[in-house]
C-alpha positions in Angstrom: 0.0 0.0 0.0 1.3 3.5 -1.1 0.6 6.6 0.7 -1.3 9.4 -1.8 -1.1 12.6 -0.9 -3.1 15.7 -2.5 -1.2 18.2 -3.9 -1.1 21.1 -1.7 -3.3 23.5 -4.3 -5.9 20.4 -4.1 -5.6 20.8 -0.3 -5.9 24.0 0.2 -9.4 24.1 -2.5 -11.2 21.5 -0.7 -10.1 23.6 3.2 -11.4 27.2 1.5 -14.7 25.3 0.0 -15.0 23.8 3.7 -15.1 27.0 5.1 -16.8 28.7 2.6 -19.7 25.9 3.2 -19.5 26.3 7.0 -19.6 30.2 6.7 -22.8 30.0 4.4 -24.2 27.9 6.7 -23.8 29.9 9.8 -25.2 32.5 7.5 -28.2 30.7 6.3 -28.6 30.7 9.9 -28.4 34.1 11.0 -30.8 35.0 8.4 -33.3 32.6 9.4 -33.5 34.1 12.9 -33.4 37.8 11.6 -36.7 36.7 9.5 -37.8 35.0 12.7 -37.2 38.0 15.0 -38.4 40.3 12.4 -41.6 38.6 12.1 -42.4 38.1 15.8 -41.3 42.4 16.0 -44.2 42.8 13.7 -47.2 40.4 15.2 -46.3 41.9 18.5 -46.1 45.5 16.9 -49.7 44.2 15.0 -50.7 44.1 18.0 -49.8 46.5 20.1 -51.6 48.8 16.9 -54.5 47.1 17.1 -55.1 47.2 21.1 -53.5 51.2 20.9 -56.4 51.7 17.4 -59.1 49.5 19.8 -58.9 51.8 22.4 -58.5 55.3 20.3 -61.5 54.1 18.2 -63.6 51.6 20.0 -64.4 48.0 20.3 -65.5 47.2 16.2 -68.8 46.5 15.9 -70.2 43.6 14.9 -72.3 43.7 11.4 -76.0 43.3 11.5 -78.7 41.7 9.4 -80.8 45.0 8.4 -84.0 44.3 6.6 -83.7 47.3 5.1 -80.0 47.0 3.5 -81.3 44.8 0.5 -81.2 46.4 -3.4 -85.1 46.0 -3.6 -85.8 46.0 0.8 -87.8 48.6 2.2 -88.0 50.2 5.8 -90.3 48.3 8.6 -92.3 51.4 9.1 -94.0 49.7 12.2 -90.5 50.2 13.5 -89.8 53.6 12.6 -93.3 54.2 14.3 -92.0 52.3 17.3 -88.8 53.7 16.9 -90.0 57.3 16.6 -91.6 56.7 20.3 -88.7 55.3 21.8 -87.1 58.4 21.0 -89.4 61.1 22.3 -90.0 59.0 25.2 -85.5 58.2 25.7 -83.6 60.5 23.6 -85.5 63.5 23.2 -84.7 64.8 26.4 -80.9 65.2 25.3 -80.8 64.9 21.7 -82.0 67.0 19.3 -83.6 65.9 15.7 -83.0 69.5 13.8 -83.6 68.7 10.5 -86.4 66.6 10.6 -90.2 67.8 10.7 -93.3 66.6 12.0 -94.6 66.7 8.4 -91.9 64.2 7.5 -93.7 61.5 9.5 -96.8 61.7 7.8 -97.8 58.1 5.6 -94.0 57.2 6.9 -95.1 56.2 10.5 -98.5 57.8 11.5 -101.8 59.3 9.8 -101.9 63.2 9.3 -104.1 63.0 12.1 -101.7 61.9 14.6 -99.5 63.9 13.0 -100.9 67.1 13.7 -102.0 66.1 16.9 -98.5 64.9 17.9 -97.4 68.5 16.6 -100.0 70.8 17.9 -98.5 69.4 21.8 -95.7 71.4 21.3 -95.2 75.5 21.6 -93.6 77.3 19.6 -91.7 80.3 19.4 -93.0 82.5 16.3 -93.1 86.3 15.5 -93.0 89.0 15.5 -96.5 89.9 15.6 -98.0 93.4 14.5 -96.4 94.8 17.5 -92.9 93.6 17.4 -93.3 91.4 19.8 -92.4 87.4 19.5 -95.3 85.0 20.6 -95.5 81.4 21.2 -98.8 79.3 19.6 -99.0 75.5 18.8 -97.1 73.4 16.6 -97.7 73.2 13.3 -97.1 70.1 10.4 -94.2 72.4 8.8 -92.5 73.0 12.6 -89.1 70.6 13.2 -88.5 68.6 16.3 -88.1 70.8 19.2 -84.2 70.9 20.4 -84.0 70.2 24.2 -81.2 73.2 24.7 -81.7 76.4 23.9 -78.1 76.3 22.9 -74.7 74.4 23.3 -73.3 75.9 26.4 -76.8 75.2 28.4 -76.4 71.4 27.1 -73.0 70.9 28.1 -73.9 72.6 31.5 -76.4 70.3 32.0 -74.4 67.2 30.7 -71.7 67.4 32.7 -69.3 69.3 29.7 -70.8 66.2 27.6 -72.8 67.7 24.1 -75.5 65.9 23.3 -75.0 65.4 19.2 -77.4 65.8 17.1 -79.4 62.5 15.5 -80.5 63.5 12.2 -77.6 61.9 10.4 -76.4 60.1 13.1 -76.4 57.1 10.4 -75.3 58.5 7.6 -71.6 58.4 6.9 -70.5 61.1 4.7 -67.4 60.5 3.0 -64.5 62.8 4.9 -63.4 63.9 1.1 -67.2 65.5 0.1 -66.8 67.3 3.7 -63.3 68.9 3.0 -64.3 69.7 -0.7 -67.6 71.3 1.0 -65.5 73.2 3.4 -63.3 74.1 0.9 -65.8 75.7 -0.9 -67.3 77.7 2.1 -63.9 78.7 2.6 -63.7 80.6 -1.4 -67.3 82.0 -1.0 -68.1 84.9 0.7 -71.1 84.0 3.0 -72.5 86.0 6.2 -71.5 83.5 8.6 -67.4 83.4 9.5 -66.0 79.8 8.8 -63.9 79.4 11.5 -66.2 80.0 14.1 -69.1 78.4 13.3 -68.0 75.0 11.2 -68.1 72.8 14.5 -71.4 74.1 14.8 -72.5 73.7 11.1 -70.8 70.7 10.7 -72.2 69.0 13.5 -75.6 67.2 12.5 -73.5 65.9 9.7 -71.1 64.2 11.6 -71.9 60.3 11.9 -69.9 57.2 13.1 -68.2 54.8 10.9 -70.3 51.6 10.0 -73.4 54.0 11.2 -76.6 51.8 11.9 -74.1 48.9 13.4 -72.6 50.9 15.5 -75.5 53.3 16.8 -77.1 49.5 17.8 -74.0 47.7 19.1 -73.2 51.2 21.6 -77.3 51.6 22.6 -76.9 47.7 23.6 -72.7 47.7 24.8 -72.8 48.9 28.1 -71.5 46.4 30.8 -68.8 46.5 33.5 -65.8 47.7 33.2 -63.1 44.6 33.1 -60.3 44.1 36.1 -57.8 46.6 35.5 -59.8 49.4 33.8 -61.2 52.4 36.1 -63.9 54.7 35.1 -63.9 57.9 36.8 -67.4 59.1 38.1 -69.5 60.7 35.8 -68.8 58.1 33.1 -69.8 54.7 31.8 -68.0 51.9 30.3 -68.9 51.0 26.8 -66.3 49.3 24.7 -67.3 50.3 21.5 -67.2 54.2 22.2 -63.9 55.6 21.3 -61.9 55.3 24.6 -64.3 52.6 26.7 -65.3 55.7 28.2 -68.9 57.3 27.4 -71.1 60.3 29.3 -74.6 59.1 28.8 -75.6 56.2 30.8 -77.7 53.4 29.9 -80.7 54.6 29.0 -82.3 50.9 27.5 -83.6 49.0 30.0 -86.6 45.8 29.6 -89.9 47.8 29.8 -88.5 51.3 29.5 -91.4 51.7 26.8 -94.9 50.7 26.6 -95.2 50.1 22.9 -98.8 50.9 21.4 -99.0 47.8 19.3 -98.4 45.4 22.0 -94.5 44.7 21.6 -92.3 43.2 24.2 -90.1 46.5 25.0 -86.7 44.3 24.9 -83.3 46.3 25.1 -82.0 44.9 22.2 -86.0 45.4 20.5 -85.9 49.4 21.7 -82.5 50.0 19.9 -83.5 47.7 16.5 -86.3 50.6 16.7 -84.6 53.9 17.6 -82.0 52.5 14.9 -84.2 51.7 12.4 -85.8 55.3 12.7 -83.0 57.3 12.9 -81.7 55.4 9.7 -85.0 56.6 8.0 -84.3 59.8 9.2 -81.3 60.3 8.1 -82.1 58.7 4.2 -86.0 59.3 3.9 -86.1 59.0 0.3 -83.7 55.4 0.3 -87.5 53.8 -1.0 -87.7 55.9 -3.5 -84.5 55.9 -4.6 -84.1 52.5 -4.8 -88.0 51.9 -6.7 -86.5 55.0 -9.4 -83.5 53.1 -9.9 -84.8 49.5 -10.6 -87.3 51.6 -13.1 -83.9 53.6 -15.0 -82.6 49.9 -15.0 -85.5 48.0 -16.5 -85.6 51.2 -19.0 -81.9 51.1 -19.8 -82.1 47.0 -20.0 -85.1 47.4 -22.7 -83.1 49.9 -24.6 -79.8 47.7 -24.5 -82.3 45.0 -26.2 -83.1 47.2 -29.1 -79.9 48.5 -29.8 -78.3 45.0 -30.3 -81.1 43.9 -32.2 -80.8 47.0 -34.6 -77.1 46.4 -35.0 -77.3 42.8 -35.8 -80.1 43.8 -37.9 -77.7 46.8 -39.6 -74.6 44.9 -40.1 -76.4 41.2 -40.7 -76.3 42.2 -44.3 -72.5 43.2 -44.4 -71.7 39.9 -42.3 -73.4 37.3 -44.0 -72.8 38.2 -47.5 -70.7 36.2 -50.0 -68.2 38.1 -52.0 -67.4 36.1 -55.1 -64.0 36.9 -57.3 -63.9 36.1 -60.9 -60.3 35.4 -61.6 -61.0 35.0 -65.0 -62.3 37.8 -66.5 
C-alpha cells in the first residue's frame, strides 16, 4: 500500500470550500433568525396597533342583518313608528332631531291625524307679531323637532361638559373627502357667517360614526362592566365600542323602559332595533324611493340595451353574411 497525498493547491481548494460551506451555513442561519425576530417584532407590533387603534377608536362593531339593507328591501315602518316613540320617550330629552319635521312623518309612520296632533303638543316660538313682539302658539305640520337646549353651552352645563349630538344623520356616513371639498368651498365663497367660528357648529348634525346603523345598535346595547384593570372615573360609563371605553350618557335601554302601542315586548335589544331603524329613515327618507327609481332607469336602460343590439345585428347582418365572389377569369 502507497501513501497518496493531495497536492497542496488540491488541499488548500477543498479547506477554502469547507469553510466557505460552514460560513454559508452559519449565514443561512443568521438570516433565518433575523426573519424569525423580524416577524415576531411585527405580530407583536400588530398588536400592540390594534389594542393602541381599539382603544382610540372603540371596540369594532359587529355587522347586523338590516331588513332594510337589500337592493329592492324597504324600511319596517312599524319600526320607525316604534322607533320614533322610543325616542321622544328616551332621547328626546338630550338629543336633538333638527332637521327633521313633523310633516316628515306623515304616511312614513303615522296618519296626518296623529301627525298634527303629535305637533299641535308642542309651543312654539314665532313672531314678530303686529307689535314687534315674538309669541308662542301650537305646533304646526311644517315645525321641526323641538331641540331640548336652547343652545350648546346650556347642554353641556347640564351634561356634565358632555354635548348631546345631534341624530339627524347620526347614520349617515358622509365621506370625509365631500366634507373637506364642501369646506373648501365655504372657505372661497363669501357667505355671512365666518367659517372658523361656526363649522363645528354647522358641521355638526353631519357628523356620523363609521359603519353607522351597526354601531348606533352595538353602543345603545354595549354597556357592561368595566373589566379588572380598567377604572372609570365618576360621571362616566363603560362602553367598549365608544372611542376610549369611556362614554357620558348612561344606559338609557332597560326591559320595559317603553310601553309600545302595538303590544310589543319593549326588549333592550328590540328598543335600539327601533330607535336604529328610525334614525336610519331619518337620516335617508327618500332610500324607498331611490331604490324603486332606480330599478325603473334599470328595466328602461335594460329594454333599450335589447333594441340596440337587435338594430345592430339587424344593420350589419347584411354586411356579415354576404358572400363576396371573385372572378379570376375575367
Amino acid at each position: 500500500l502507497c501513501n497518496l497525498q493531495a497536492p497542496p493547491a488540491l488541499s488548500s481548494f477543498v479547506s477554502k470550500k469547507e469553510h466557505e460551506g460552514v460560513e454559508s451555513a452559519s449565514m443561512k442561519s443568521l438570516r433565518a433568525l433575523a426573519l424569525l425576530g423580524a416577524g415576531v417584532s411585527g405580530l407583536l407590533g400588530f398588536a400592540t396597533i390594534a389594542s393602541a387603534d381599539e382603544a382610540e377608536h372603540g371596540l369594532e362593531c359587529p355587522s347586523y342583518p338590516w331588513p332594510h339593507k337589500g337592493i329592492l328591501s324597504s324600511y319596517d315602518h312599524a319600526s320607525i313608528r316604534r322607533g320614533h316613540q322610543v325616542y321622544q320617550q328616551v332621547c328626546a330629552s338630550c338629543h336633538s332631531m333638527s332637521l327633521i319635521s313633523y310633516r316628515d312623518l306623515v304616511g312614513v309612520a303615522y296618519t296626518e291625524e296623529e301627525t298634527k296632533a303629535m305637533a299641535a303638543e308642542i309651543e312654539v316660538e314665532d313672531g314678530p307679531n303686529d307689535e314687534g313682539e315674538m309669541f308662542t302658539r301650537p305646533g304646526k305640520l311644517s315645525d321641526r323637532f323641538p331641540k331640548p337646549y336652547t343652545n350648546e353651552e346650556a347642554a353641556r352645563f347640564a351634561n356634565g361638559g358632555a354635548y348631546p349630538p345631534d341624530l339627524s344623520l347620526i347614520t349617515k356616513v358622509i365621506p370625509a373627502l365631500l366634507f373637506y371639498i364642501f369646506a373648501y368651498r365655504v372657505i372661497l365663497s363669501n357667505y355671512a357667517f365666518r367659517f372658523n367660528s361656526s363649522i363645528g357648529a354647522f358641521s355638526r348634525p353631519f357628523q356620523a360614526r363609521h359603519n353607522g346603523q351597526n354601531y348606533v345598535f352595538a353602543l345603545l346595547t354595549g354597556y357592561r362592566d368595566p373589566p379588572a384593570g380598567i377604572s372609570i372615573r365618576d360621571g362616566l360609563h363603560y362602553n367598549p365600542y365608544f372611542p376610549g371605553g369611556a362614554i357620558a350618557m348612561p344606559k338609557m335601554l332597560n326591559d320595559g323602559a317603553v310601553e309600545y302601542e302595538d303590544g310589543t315586548p319593549a326588549t333592550e335589544s328590540q328598543m335600539g332595533k327601533d330607535v336604529t331603524t328610525f334614525l336610519a329613515w331619518a337620516a335617508e327618507p327618500e332610500m324607498e324611493e331611490r331604490k324603486l327609481m332606480g330599478f325603473k332607469w334599470i328595466f328602461v336602460l335594460s329594454l333599450a340595451l335589447l333594441q340596440a343590439a337587435y338594430y345592430r345585428r339587424l344593420r350589419w347582418s347584411v354586411l356579415k353574411s354576404r358572400k363576396l365572389v371573385l372572378d379570376v377569369v375575367n
